[in-house]
C-alpha angles and dihedrals in degrees: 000000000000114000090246076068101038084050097058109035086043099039106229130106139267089228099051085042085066098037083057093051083052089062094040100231089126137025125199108231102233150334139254113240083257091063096251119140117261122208125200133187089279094047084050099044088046080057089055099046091049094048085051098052096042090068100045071070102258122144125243089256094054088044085061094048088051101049099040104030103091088194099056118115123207104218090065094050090049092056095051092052086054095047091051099044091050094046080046092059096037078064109044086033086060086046101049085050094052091056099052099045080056097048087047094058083053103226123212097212151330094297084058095048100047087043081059092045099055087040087061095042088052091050096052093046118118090229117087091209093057095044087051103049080050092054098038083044100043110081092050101030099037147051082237118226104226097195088047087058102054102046079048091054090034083059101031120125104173107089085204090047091047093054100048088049091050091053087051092051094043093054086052100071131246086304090111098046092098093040088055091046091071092052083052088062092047119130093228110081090210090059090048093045083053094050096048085047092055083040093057096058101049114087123230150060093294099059088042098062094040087055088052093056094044084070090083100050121132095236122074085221103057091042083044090061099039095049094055093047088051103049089049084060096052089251092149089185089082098062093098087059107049087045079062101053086048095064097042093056102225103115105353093136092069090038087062088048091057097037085059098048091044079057100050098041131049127233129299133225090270094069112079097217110026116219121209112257083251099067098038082049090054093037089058090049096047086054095047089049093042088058102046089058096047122013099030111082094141117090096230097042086064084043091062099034090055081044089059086048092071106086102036108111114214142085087264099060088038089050097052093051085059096056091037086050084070098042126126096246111085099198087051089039097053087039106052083044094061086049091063096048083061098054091043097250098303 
């Protein structure tokens, strides 16, 4: 079969038949008495094997070695096809990231494009310091890539780093809010406390929302940062919660301090029936006191939760100082009796 005939039952062309004899990866297997190259059933089958392999990705080298190496095992081969194609679309699957976070941030012009590239490449740098000068720089240097901002806070370790990035985000908008709702749904409690902290500091309905749902999160911490933020809202569904982390003991310092503000303030929009200041007042207090008869047996847990009682106005909280200014206990007891000095004797 002369190679006119090869090249079009095989597909492929006279001209890379011959670039392929060049190489020496085929020969045809003889010639007619006029010097034209004659092809028989193994040249074809060869043909065959190298287009094959050609498109498994290897090059026209390791097709050679393939074919002619009698020691050459497939499997190997095969492993070291799928190595390479998996380290080809991480990388085109990085790249293809990178442009459209820049074509998010809608740049103006060249100037714009090259000022996001550098931003992602900083964000992505090993060195904190370098992270953090990309996230305090970014709102006023950069058309700033929103997406590229939340998977840096939902992975980032450096407290310094991470607050720097949250500002950033913050300063951003609410654009982020929904970004930040899938690292809310992550399996890794870390990634889900990162994402309540940058949450808490973005202002709206949307936070907000997120936040409530974050109540009911299987890790204290993250409850711990979503209850806070809350109750600094006027969200009075997250008093349970802030009663809790009072008697745990992790934050309960900020907990008092939203307690206190839930009991000064009514509801917000974002509760569905507002209540008047007096009876969330009186509902914290209920709560406080609920938990000193039944759940406070340390010392120090029914320290912190008379301590809490201390800014939340109404005859209830001032009520219970009286009886708890009479307890057994002597550090409660001292302590519920200043407290009633402050308030000048309710």
């Amino acid at each position: 079969m002369l190679i006119g005939e090869v090249a079009r039952r095989s597909g492929v062309s006279a001209r890379m038949l011959r670039h392929y004899e060049s190489l020496g990866l085929m020969r045809p297997s003889s010639r007619t008495g006029s010097g034209y190259r004659e092809y028989d059933g193994e040249d074809i089958r060869r043909i065959f094997h190298i287009e094959s392999l050609k498109s498994l990705g290897l090059s026209l080298r390791e097709i050679r070695r393939a074919l002619d190496d009698p020691g050459f095992t497939p499997p190997a081969l095969v492993h070291d096809l799928i190595r390479q194609t998996r380290e080809r679309i991480a990388a085109e699957t990085e790249l293809l990231t990178r442009l459209r976070r820049i074509d998010a941030a809608e740049p103006a012009g060249w100037e714009d494009v090259l000022q996001a590239v550098a931003f992602l490449k900083a964000l992505g740098s090993t060195s904190a310091a370098a992270r953090q000068r990309a996230a305090l720089s970014s709102v006023d240097e950069v058309p700033v890539p929103v997406e590229a901002l939340v998977e840096a806070v939902l992975r980032e370790t450096d407290p310094n780093v991470a607050g720097a990035l949250r500002w950033a985000l913050a300063r951003s908008g609410d654009s982020g809010t929904a970004l930040l709702a899938q690292g809310l749904g992550s399996p890794v409690a870390a990634v889900r406390r990162r994402a309540v902290e940058s949450l808490a500091e973005i202002p709206g309905d949307g936070s907000t929302a997120l936040l409530h749902r974050a109540l009911a999160d299987p890790d204290a911490m993250v409850r711990g940062h979503a209850a806070p933020a809350l109750g600094a809202r006027g969200v009075a569904d997250a008093v349970p919660a802030l009663i809790d982390m009072i008697v745990e003991g992790g934050n309960d310092t900020a907990a008092a301090d939203a307690l206190s503000i839930l009991a000064s303030d009514t509801a917000t929009a974002s509760n569905p029936a507002p209540t008047s200041p007096t009876s969330t007042a009186d509902r914290i207090a209920t709560g406080l006191v609920g938990r000193l008869a039944h759940d406070a047996t340390e010392a120090r847990i029914r320290v912190r939760l008379t301590q809490a009682l201390a800014d939340i106005p109404g005859r209830t909280a001032s009520h219970a100082l009286m009886e708890l200014s009479h307890d057994e206990d002597r550090a409660v007891a001292l302590t519920a009796a200043y407290l009633l000095r402050l308030r000048g004797g309710q």
